[in-house]
C-alpha positions in Angstrom: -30.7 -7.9 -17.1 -31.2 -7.8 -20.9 -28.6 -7.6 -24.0 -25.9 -9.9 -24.9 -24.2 -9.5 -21.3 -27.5 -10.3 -19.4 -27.4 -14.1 -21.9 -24.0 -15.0 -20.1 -24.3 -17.9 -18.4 -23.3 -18.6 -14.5 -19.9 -20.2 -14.6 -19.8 -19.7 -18.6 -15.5 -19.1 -19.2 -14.6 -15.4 -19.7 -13.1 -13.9 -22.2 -9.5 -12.4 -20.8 -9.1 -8.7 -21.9 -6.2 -7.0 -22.7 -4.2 -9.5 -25.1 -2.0 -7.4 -27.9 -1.5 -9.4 -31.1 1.9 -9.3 -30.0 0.8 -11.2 -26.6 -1.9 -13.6 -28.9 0.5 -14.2 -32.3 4.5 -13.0 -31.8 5.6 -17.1 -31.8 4.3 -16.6 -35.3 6.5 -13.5 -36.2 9.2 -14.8 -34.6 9.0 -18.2 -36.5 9.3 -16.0 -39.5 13.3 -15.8 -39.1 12.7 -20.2 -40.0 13.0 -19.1 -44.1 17.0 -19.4 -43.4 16.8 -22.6 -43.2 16.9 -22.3 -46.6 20.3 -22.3 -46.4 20.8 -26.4 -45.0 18.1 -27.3 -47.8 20.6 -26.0 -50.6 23.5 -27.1 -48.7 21.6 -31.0 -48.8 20.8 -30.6 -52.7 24.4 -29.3 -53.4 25.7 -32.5 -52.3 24.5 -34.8 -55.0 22.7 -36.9 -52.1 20.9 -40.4 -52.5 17.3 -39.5 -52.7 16.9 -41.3 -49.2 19.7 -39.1 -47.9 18.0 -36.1 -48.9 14.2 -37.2 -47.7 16.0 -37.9 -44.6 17.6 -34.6 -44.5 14.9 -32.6 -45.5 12.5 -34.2 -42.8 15.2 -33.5 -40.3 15.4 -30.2 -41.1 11.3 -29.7 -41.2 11.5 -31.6 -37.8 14.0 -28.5 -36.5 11.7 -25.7 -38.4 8.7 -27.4 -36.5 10.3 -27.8 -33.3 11.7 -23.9 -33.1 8.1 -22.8 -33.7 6.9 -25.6 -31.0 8.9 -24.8 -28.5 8.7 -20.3 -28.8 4.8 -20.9 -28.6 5.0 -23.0 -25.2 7.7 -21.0 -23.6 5.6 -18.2 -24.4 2.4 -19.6 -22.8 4.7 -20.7 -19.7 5.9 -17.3 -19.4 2.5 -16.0 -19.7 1.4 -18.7 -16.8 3.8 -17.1 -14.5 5.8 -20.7 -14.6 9.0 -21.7 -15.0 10.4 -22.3 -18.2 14.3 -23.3 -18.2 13.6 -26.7 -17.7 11.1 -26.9 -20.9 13.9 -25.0 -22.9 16.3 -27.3 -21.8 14.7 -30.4 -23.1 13.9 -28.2 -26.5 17.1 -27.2 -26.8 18.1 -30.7 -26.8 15.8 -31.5 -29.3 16.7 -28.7 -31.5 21.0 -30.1 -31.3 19.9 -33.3 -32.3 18.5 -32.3 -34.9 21.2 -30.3 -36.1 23.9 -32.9 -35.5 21.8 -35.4 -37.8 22.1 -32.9 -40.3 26.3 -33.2 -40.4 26.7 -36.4 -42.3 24.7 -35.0 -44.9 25.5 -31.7 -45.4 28.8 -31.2 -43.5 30.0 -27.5 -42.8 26.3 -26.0 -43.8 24.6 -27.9 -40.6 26.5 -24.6 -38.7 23.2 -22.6 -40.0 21.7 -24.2 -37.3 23.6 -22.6 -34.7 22.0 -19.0 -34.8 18.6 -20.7 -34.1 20.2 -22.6 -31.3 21.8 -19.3 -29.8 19.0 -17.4 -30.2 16.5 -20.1 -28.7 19.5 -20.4 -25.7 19.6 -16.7 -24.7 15.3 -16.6 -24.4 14.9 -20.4 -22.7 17.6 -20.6 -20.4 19.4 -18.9 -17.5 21.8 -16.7 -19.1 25.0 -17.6 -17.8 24.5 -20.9 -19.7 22.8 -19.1 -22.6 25.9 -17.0 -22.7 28.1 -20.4 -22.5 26.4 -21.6 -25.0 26.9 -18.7 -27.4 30.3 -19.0 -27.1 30.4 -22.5 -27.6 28.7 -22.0 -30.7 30.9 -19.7 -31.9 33.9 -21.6 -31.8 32.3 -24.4 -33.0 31.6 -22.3 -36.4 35.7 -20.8 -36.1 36.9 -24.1 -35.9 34.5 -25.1 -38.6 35.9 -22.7 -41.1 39.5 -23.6 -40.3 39.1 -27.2 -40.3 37.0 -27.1 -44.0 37.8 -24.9 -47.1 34.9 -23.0 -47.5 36.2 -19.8 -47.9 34.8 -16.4 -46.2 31.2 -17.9 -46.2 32.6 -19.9 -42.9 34.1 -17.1 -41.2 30.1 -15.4 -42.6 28.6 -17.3 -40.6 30.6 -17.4 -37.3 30.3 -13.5 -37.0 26.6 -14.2 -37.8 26.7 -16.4 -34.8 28.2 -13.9 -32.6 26.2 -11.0 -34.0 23.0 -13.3 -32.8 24.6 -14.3 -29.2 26.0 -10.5 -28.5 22.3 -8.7 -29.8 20.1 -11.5 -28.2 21.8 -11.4 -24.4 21.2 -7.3 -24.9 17.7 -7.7 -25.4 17.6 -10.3 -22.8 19.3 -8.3 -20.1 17.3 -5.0 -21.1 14.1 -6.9 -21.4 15.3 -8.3 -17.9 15.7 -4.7 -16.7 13.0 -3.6 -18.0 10.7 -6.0 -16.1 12.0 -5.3 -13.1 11.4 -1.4 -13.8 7.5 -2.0 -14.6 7.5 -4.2 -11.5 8.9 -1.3 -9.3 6.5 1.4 -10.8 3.4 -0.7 -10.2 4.6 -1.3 -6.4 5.4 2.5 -6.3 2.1 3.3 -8.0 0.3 0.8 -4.9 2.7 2.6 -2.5 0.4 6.2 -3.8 -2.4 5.0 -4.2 -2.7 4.0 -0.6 -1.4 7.2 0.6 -3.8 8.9 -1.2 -6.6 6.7 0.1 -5.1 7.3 3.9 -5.1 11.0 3.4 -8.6 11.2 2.4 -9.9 9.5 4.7 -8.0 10.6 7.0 -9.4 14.4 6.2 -12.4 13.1 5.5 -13.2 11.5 9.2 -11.2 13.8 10.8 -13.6 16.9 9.8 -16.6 14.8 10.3 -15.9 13.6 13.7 -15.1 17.2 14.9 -18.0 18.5 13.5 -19.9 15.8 14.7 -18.0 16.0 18.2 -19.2 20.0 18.0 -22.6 19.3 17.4 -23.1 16.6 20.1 -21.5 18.7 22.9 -23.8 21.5 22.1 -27.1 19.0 21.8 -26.2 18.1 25.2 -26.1 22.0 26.4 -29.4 22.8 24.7 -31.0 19.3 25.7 -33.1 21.3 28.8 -32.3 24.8 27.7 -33.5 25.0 24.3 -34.9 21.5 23.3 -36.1 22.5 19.8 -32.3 23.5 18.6 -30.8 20.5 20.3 -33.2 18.7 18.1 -31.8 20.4 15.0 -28.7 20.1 16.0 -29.4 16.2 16.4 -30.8 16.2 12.8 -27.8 17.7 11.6 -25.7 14.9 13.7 -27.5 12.5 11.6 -26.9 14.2 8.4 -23.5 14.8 9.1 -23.1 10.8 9.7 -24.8 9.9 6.2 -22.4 12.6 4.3 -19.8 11.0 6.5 -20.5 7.3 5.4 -21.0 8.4 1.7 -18.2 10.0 1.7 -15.8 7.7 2.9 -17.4 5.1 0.7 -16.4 7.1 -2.1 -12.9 7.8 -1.2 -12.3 4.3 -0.7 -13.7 3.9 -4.7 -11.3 6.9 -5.6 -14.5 8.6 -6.7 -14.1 12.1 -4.0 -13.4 15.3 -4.9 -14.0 18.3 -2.4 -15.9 21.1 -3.7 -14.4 24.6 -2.4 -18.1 26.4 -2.2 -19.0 23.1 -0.3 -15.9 23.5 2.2 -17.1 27.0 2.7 -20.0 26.4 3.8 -19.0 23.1 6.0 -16.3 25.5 7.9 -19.1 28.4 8.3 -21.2 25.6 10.0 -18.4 23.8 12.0 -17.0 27.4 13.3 -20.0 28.5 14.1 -20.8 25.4 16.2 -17.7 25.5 17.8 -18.5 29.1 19.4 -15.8 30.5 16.7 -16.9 33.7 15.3 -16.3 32.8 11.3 -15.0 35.5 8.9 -15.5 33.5 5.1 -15.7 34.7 1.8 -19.3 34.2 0.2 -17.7 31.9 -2.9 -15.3 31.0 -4.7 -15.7 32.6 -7.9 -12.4 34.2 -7.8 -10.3 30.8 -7.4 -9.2 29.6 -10.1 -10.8 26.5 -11.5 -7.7 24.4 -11.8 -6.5 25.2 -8.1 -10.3 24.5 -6.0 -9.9 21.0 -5.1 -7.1 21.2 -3.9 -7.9 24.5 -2.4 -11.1 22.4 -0.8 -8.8 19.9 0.6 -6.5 22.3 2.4 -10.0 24.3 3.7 -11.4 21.3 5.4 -8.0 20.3 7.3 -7.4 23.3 8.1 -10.7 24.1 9.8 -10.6 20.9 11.2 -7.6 22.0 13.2 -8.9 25.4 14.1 -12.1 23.7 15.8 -9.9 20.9 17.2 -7.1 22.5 18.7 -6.4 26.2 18.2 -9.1 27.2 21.0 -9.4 29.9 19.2 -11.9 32.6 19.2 -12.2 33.6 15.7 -11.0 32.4 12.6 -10.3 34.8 9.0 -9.9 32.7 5.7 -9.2 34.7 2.7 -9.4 33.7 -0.6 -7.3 34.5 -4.2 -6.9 33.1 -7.4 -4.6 31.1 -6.4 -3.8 31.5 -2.3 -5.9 30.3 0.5 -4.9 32.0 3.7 -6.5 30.8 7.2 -5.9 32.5 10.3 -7.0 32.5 13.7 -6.7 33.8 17.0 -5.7 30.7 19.5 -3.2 29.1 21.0 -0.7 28.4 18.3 1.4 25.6 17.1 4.0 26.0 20.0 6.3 23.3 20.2 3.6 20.4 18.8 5.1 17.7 16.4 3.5 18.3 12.5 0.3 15.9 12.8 -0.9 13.5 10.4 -3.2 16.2 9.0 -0.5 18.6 8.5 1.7 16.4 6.4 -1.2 15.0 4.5 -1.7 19.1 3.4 1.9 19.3 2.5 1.9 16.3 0.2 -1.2 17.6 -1.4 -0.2 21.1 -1.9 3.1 20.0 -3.1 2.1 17.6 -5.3 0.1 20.5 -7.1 2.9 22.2 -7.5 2.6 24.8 -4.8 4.0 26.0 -1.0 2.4 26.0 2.3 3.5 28.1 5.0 2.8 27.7 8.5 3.7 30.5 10.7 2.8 32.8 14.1 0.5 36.1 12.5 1.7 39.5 13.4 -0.2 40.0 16.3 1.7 37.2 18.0 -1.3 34.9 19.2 -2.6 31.8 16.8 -1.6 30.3 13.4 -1.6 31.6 10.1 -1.7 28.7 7.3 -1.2 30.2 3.6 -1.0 28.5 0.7 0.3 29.1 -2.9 -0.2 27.4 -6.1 
């Protein structure tokens, strides 16, 4: 291997795809929202401190700044780990009250500019029934602030800032919450399809195969003494029919199939006719339309498959429009049979494209007429 991927080394760490800035750097946006802290800085200087008083205060405050940003970035990793995070927010949130209550002595009533950074860190790092009891918490503690000291309306400011914060943050937390639980449903919903889709097709896949190859074998066996040079070719074409089978099963499995109607036409002339069913086809499919052959294809191969399989038919019509496949044959019938796997698998498909199937008794009264509309 040569280039820059062929110099990796064995066991050299990968690079994980996939991380948004948002993933990599939001801590950083979110710290943004520290600049109100502002706020406890000019309450401190108001106050006409001792110039230990307002060291002290400001290096409180820094500590609080520092430990917001601290603890957003490692709940964030945590989250990311898929590990549990409450008790980590917890002990920050500790952290980040201590801080604050420092902070009264020295400012007094401005230390309540804390309490939006503790709500907001409460609703995102803890459960949010406590989150919730903390919000309100902090909101009276700001109400009885304001009554308890004359400050004026900036008190009663920043209580409704307080209960702005707890009432916007627990809707983003319960819709975030929600929304979680919605990606998680679509991804097992998206699994759910994606292993039907890999059932059906292989299902429809082996299926026509096996009968073919089931055909072929029986009529090996009658030619073996009777005509050993077809029985031969019809061994040959055993072994082809195998090989197709394998490669296309292999590339179901990797989502990579996708039947080709002029291919099906020719696979059902060849399966008929080894079944002893006298084959009317069309010679193409030039007047399909493109954007309805696969699926088209699909229905083809099941439906041949159950002609040869279990109609016991003698002859077998399929007719072909822009946008309608019609097969009908001459056997036994559906009767009173439950819908097969095959069957339903057609439904989904055809359905899923947007069209109808119809499965009904032809007007002559003997054997099955599947049509199909898109």
């Amino acid at each position: 291997m040569t280039g820059r991927a062929g110099k990796q080394q064995a066991g050299a760490p990968m690079r994980r795809p996939g991380l948004s800035p948002w993933s990599r750097y939001g801590w950083i946006i979110q710290s943004v929202w520290l600049v109100f802290l502002i706020f406890p800085i000019i309450g401190l200087v108001d106050r006409h401190l001792a110039g230990w008083q307002v060291a002290l205060g400001v290096v409180v405050i820094l500590a609080f700044g520092l430990s917001f940003s601290l603890a957003l970035r490692h709940l964030d990793r945590l989250e990311k780990a898929g590990l549990p995070r409450h008790g980590a927010g917890a002990r920050w949130l500790l952290a980040l009250v201590l801080c604050a209550l420092i902070t009264v002595p020295l400012i007094g009533f401005a230390a309540t500019s804390f309490l939006p950074f503790i709500v907001a860190f409460a609703m995102f790092g803890l459960p949010l029934a406590i989150a919730i009891a903390i919000a309100v918490v902090a909101f009276a503690a700001s109400a009885l602030a304001t009554l308890s000291v004359d400050v004026g309306q900036d008190g009663w400011v920043v209580a409704f800032i307080v209960l702005s914060v707890g009432v916007m943050a627990a809707g983003i937390r319960v819709l975030a919450s929600r929304g979680a639980r919605y990606e998680a449903m679509s991804r097992e919903l998206d699994l759910v399809a994606e292993r039907e889709r890999v059932a059906r097709d292989v299902h429809d896949v082996l299926g026509h195969s096996l009968t073919v190859v089931t055909v072929k074998a029986e009529l090996a066996e009658r030619l073996v003494e009777a005509d050993p040079e077809r029985a031969r070719a019809e061994l040959a074409a055993i072994q082809q029919l195998s090989r197709q089978a394998l490669a296309e099963i292999r590339a179901t499995v990797g989502g990579l199939r996708a039947a080709r109607l002029d291919d099906e036409l020719e696979a059902a002339r060849s399966a008929l006719g080894g079944a002893g069913i006298r084959a009317e086809l069309p010679a193409g499919s030039e007047d399909v339309d493109p954007r309805h052959r696969t699926v088209l294809a699909w229905v083809l191969r099941e439906a041949v498959t159950n002609v040869v399989r279990h109609s016991e038919a003698s002859s077998c019509r399929v007719e072909l429009a822009s946008n309608v496949l019609r097969v009908v044959d001459d056997g036994r019938g559906l009767g009173n049979q439950p819908v097969g796997n095959g069957l339903r698998g057609v439904r989904e498909r055809v359905e899923g494209a947007g069209g109808t199937l119809r499965v009904a008794t032809p007007a002559g009264g003997r054997g099955t007429e599947l049509e199909v509309t898109l």
